[in-house]
C-alpha positions as CSV (number, residue, x, y, z in Angstrom):
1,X,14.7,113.5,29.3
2,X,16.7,116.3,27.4
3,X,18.2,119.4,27.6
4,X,20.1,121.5,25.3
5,X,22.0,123.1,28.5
6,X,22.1,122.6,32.0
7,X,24.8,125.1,33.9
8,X,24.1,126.6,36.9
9,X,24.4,130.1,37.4
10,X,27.3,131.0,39.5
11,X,27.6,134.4,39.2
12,X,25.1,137.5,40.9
13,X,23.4,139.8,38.6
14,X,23.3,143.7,38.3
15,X,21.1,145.9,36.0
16,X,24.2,147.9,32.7
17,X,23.6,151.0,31.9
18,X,24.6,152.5,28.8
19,X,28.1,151.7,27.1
20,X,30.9,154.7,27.9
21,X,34.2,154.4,25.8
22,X,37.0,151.8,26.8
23,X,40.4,152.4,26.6
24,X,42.7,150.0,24.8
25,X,45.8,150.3,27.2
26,X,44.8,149.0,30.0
27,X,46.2,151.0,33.4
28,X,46.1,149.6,36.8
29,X,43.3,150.1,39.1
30,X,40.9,150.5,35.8
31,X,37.9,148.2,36.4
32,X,35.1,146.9,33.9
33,X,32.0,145.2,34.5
34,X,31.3,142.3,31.8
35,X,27.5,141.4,31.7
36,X,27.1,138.1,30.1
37,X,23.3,137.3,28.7
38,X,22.0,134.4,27.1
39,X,18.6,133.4,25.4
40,X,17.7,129.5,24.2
41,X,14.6,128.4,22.5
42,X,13.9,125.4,20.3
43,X,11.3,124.2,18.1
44,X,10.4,120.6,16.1
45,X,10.0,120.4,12.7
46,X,6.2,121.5,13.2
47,X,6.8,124.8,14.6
48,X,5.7,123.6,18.1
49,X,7.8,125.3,20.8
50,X,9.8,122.9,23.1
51,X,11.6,125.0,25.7
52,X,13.4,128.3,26.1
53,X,15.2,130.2,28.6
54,X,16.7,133.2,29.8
55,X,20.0,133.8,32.0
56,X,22.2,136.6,33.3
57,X,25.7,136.1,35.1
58,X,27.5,139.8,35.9
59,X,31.8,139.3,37.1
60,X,33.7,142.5,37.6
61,X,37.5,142.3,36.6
62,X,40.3,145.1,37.9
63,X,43.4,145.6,36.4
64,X,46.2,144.5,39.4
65,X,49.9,144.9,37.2
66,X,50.9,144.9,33.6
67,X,54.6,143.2,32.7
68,X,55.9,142.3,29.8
69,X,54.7,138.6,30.4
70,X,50.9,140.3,30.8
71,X,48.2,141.7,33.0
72,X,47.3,140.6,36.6
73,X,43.9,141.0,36.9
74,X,41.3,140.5,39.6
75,X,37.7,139.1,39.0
76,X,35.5,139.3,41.7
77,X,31.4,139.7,41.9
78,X,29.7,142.2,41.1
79,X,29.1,145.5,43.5
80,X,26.3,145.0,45.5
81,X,26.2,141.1,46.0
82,X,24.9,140.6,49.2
83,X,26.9,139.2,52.4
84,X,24.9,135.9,52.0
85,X,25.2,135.6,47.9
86,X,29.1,136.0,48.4
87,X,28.6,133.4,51.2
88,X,27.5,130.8,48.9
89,X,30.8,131.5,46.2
90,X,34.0,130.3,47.1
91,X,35.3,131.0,43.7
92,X,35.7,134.9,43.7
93,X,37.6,137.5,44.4
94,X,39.9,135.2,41.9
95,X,43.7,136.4,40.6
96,X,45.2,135.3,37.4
97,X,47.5,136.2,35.1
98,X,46.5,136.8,31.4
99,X,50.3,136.4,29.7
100,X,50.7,137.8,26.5
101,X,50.4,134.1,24.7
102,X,48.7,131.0,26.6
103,X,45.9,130.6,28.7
104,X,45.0,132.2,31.4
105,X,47.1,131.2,34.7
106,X,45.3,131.2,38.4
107,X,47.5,133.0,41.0
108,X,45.8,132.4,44.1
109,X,44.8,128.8,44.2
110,X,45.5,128.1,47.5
111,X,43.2,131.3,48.9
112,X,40.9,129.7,46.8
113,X,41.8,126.0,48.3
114,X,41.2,127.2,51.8
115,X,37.6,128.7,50.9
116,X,36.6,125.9,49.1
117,X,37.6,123.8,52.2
118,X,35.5,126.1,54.5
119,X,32.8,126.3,52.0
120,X,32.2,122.7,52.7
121,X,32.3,122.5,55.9
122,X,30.1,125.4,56.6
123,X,27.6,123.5,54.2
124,X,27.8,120.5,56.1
125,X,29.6,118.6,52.9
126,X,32.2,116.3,52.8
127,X,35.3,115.6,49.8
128,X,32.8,113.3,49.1
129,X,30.1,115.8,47.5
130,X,32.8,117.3,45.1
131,X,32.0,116.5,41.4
132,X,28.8,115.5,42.0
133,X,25.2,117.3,40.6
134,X,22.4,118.6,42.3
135,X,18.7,120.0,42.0
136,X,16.9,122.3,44.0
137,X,15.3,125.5,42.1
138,X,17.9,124.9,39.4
139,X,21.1,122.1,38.9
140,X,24.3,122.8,40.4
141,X,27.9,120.8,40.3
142,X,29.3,120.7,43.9
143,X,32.9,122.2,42.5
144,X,35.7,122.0,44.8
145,X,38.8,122.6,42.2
146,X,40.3,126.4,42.2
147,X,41.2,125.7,38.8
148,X,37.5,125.3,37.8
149,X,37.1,129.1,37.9
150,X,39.7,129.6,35.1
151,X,36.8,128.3,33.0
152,X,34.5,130.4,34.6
153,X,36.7,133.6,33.7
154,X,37.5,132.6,30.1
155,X,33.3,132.3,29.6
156,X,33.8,136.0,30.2
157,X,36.4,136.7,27.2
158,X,34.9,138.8,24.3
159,X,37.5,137.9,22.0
160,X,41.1,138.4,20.4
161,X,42.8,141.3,21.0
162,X,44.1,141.7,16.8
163,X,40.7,141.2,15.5
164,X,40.9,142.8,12.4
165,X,39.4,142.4,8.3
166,X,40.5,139.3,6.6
167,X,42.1,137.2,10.2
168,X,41.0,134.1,11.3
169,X,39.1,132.9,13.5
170,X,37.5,130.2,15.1
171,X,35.1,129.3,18.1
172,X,35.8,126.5,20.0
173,X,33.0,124.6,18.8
174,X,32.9,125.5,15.3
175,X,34.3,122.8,12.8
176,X,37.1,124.9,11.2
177,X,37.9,128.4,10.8
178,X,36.5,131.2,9.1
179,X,37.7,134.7,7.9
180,X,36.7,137.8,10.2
181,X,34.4,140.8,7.9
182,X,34.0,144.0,8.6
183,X,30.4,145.3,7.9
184,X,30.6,148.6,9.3
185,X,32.6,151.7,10.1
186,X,32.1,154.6,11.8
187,X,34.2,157.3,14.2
188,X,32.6,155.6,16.9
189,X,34.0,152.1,16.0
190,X,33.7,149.3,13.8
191,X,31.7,146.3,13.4
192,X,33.0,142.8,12.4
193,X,31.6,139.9,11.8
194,X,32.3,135.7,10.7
195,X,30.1,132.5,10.0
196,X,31.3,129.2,11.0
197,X,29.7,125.7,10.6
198,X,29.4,123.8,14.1
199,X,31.7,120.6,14.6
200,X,28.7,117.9,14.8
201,X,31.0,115.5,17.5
202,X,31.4,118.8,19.8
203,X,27.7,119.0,20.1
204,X,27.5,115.6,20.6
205,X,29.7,115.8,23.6
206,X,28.3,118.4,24.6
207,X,24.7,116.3,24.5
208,X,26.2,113.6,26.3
209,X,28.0,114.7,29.2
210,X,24.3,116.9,29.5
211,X,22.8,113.1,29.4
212,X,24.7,112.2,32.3
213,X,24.2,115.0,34.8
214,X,20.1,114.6,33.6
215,X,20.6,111.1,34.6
216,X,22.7,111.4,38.0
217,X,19.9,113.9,38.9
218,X,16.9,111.8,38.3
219,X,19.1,108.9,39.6
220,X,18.8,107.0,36.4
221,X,22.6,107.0,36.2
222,X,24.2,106.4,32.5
223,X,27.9,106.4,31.3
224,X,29.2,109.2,29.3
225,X,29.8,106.6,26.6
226,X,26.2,105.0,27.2
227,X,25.0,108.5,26.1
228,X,27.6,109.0,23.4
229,X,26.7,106.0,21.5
230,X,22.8,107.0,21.9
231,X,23.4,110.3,20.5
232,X,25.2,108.8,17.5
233,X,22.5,108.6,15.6
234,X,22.0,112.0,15.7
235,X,22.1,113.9,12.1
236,X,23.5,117.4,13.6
237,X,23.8,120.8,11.6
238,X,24.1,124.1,12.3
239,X,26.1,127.9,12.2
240,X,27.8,130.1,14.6
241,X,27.3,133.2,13.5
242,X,29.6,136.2,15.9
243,X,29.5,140.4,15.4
244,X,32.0,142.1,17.4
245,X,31.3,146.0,17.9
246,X,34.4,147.9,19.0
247,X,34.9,151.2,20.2
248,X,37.1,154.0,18.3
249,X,40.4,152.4,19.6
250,X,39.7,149.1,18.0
251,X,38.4,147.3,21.7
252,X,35.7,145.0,21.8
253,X,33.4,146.2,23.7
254,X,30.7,144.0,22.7
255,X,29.9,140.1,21.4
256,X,26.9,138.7,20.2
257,X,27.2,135.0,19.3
258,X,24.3,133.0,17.7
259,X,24.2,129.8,17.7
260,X,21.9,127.5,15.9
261,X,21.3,124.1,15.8
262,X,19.5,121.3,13.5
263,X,18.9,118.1,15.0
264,X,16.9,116.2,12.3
265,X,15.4,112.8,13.1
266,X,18.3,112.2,15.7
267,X,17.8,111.4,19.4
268,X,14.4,109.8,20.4
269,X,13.3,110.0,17.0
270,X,12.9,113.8,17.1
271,X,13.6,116.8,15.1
272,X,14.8,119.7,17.0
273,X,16.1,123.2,15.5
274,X,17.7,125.2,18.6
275,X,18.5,129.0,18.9
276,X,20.7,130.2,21.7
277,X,22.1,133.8,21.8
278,X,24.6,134.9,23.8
279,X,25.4,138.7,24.2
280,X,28.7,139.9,26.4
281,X,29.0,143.5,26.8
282,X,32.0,145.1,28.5
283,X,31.8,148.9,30.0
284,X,34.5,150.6,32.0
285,X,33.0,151.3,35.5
286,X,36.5,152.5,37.1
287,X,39.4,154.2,36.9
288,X,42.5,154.4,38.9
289,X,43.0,157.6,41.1
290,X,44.5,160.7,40.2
């Protein structure tokens, strides 16, 4: 059995409206709604269609405190999640601290802790269940580390704050780095864009630890490095192509990341070309009083 991505979705959605301006200096008590959207397909060599998919995950973040060592900021889910959705995650309302330089830094860890710990409970789980997958209507990881949702957030980052003609940049599963473009200007904003070969060993990985949770699920358990070595073989190419759109102030208010993937003769003997696209829009849906 394969699959080109298996996550589940923790966050609710909610319908975006159209785009209003965003300001670049952020001021506390502003709050933004990031919609996150993502379409896969994937074909053989033949044309014949193999899969696709659909998904939507919505977070809200609110500006807490700026310093110089960088903003506070509270993520949380979206407005109108219902008593029993916010039931079933633990993970939000979450604090952390974007610094100016480094990653992002959880603040309340233990609020999260103690959840976590009641989440269980109230699910009838043990420490036992943590780490482990699942499959009802869709696979799910048990997750019992507050850290985890630092991961979570940063899926939610539309990109560097200097982005700008000529830097470079790099995704983190892109082989090397490539320089940013700008293809468009306008009073409204400007439009930037860069093309990256994938890294072949990060799909790979990716493949593999997929392999595994495919295989605890259907209780044909396999190692990670059982399914590293099968997908070997694999003869991977592909591009990461990323536009940014910004607003008049230079803010990125939107990303739209394709990614696409050759898979020629590789695992099971097939050839598989895969298309995912992943669009993150950010709109201002707050601001503080007064």
């Amino acid at each position: 059995m394969r699959i080109w991505a298996l996550a589940a979705s923790l966050l609710a959605a909610s319908a975006a409206g159209a785009t209003p301006p965003i300001v670049h200096e952020l001021r506390v008590g502003d709050t933004f709604e990031i919609s996150r959207d993502v379409e896969s397909s994937s074909k053989t060599t033949g044309g014949e269609s193999t899969g696709s998919s659909t998904d939507r995950d919505t977070i809200e973040e609110r500006v807490i405190a700026t310093s110089p060592a960088g903003v506070e900021l509270e993520y949380d889910l979206p407005r109108g999640t219902t008593p029993e959705d916010r039931a079933r995650q633990w993970q939000f309302p979450a604090r952390v601290l974007r610094p100016t330089k480094g990653p992002l830094q959880l603040l309340n860890g233990p609020e999260l802790a103690a959840r976590a710990k009641a989440w269980l409970k109230a699910a009838g789980l043990t420490d036992a269940a943590c780490g482990h997958w699942y499959f009802t209507w869709n696979a799910f990881r048990i997750e019992c580390d507050p850290q985890s949702v630092v991961e979570t957030i940063a899926g939610f980052d539309l990109g560097p704050d200097d982005l700008a003609e000529g830097i470079a940049y790099r995704d983190a599963e892109a082989l090397a780095s490539a320089s940013v473009k700008r293809t468009a200007v306008s009073p409204e904003g400007a439009v930037y864009h860069v093309e990256m070969a994938v890294d072949p060993d990060s799909v790979r990985r990716g493949e593999a630890k997929s392999d595994v949770v495919v295989g605890e699920i259907s209780r044909k358990p396999i190692t990670y490095e059982e399914a590293l070595r099968a997908r070997a073989t694999e003869n991977i190419s592909g591009t990461i192509a990323i536009t940014f759109d910004t607003n008049a102030e230079g803010y990125v208010w939107r990303r739209t990341k394709v990614t696409t993937l050759n898979d020629i003769g590789g695992f099971q003997g097939r050839s598989e070309t895969k298309t995912s696209t992943e669009t993150l829009e950010r709109r201002l849906i707050g601001k503080p009083a007064g």
